[in-house]
N, C-alpha and C positions, 0 to 999 in steps of 0.2 A: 382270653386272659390265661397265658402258662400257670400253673400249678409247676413248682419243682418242690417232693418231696425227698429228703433225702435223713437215712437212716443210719445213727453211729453208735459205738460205744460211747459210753459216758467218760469224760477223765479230761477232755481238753479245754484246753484254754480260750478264755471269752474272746481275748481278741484274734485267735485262728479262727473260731466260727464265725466271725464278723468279716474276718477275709475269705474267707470260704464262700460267704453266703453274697457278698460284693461281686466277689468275679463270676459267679453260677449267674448271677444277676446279669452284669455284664453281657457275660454271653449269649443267653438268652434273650437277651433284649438287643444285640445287636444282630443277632443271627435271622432271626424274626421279626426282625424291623418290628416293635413294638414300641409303645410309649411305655416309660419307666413304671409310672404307677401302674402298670397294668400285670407285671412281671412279680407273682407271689414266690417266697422261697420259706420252707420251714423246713428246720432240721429238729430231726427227735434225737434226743439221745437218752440209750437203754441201758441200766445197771448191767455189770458183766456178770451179773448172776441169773440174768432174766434171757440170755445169748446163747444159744449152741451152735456147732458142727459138728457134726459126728459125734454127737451124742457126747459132747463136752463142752463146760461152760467157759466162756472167755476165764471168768474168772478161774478154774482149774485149771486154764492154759497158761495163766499168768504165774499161777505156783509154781511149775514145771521148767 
């Protein structure tokens, strides 16, 4: 059974992660010749205040 975990900032819209999570589906499930129900997909999404690189938060990147 794939697990696909996949990790975003917060901000987008329901029906892009619905497409997002359709075609990760897709793929996974054709590439693997797996049956559908067997193909898990979660997406987290994290406040840009909870996100660093380089020791700066999405959100402080987004001021800038």
């Amino acid at each position: 059974m794939p697990l696909i975990e996949i990790t975003l900032a917060e901000g987008r819209e329901y029906a892009r992660l619905r497409t997002l999570m359709h075609r990760i589906h897709e793929a996974v499930r054709d590439t693997l010749d797996v049956p559908d129900a067997s193909v898990r997909v979660i997406v987290r999404e994290v406040p840009p205040t909870h996100w660093s690189a380089g020791d700066v938060t999405l959100q402080e990147r987004e001021r800038d």
